[in-house]
C-alpha positions in Angstrom: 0.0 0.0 0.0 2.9 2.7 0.8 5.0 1.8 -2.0 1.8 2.7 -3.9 1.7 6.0 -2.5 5.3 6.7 -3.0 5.4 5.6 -6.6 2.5 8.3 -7.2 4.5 11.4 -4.8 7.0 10.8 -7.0 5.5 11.1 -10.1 4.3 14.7 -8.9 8.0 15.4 -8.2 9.2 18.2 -10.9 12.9 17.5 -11.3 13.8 20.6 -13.2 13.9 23.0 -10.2 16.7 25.0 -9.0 18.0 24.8 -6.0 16.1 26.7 -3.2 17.4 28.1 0.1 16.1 30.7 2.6 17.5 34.5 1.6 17.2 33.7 -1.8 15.6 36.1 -3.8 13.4 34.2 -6.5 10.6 34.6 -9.1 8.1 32.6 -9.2 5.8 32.2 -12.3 2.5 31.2 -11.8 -0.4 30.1 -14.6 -3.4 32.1 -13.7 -7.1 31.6 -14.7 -9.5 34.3 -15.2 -12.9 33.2 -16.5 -11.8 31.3 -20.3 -8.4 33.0 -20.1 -5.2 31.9 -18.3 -2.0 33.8 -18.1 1.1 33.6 -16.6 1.9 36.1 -13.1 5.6 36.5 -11.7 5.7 37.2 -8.3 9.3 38.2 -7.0 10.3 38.4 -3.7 12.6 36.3 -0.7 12.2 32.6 -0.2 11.7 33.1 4.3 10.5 29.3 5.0 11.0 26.6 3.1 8.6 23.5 4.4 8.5 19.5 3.8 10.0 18.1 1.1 9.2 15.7 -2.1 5.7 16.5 -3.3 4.7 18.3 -0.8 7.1 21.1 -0.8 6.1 24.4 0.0 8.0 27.8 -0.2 6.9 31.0 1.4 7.7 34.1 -0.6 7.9 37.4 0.7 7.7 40.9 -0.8 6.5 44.7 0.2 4.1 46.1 -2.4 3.0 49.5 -2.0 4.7 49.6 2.0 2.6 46.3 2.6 4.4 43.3 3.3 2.4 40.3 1.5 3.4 36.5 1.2 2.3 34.1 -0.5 2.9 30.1 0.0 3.6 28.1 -3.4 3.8 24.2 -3.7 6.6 24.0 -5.2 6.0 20.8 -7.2 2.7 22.1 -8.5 1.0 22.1 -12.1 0.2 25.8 -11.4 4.0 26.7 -10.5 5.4 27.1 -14.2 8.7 28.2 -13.3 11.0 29.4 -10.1 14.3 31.7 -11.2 17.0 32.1 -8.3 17.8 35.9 -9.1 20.7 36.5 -6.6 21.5 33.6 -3.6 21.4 35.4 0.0 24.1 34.3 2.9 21.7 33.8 5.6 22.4 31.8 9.5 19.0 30.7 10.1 16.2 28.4 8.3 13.1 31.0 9.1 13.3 34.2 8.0 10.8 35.5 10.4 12.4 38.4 11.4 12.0 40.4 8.5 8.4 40.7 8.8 9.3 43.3 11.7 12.3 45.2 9.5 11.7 48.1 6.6 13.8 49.5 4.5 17.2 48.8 4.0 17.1 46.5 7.3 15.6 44.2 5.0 18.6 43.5 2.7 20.2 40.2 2.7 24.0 39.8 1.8 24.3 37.9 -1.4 26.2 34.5 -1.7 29.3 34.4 -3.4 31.0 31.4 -5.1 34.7 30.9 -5.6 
């Protein structure tokens, strides 16, 4: 019966996604429906939790709009999720990001990863 189950999460898996870490500052492209139409939304902001893994990954997003802070939680394995692009890696000491939902400005800024 689990084996089952497994052999269907995996199926579900995407296997084209970029590596995701907290601090990272990402956009993720998501297939929107209105009425008949769909259409394709980026939403851009910094990965503060990431949550479970296999199908059942989750990211939560975070970005201010207009002085409002607004986050939004994307499966990362699903059928609406067309693409995620890692637009600069942040050098971050902790898993949950939490503490920027208090910060503004420029106490919001991450330090960017650098590879050698």
């Amino acid at each position: 019966m689990n084996s089952i189950i497994e052999e269907l999460r995996q199926e579900n898996v995407k296997t084209d996604l970029p590596r995701l870490n907290p601090g990272d500052t990402v956009k993720v492209f998501v297939r929107i429906k209105e009425g008949a139409k769909e259409r394709t939304q980026a939403f851009e902001g910094v990965i503060i939790k990431k949550r479970g893994s296999g199908a059942g990954q989750t990211i939560t997003v975070r970005r201010v709009f207009q002085g409002v802070g607004v986050e939004r939680v994307f499966p990362v394995n699903s059928p609406r999720v067309e693409q995620i692009k890692v637009l600069r890696s942040g050098l971050v000491r902790r898993a949950k990001l939490y503490y920027l939902r208090e910060r503004t400005g420029k106490a919001t800024r991450i330090k960017e990863k650098t590879t050698r």
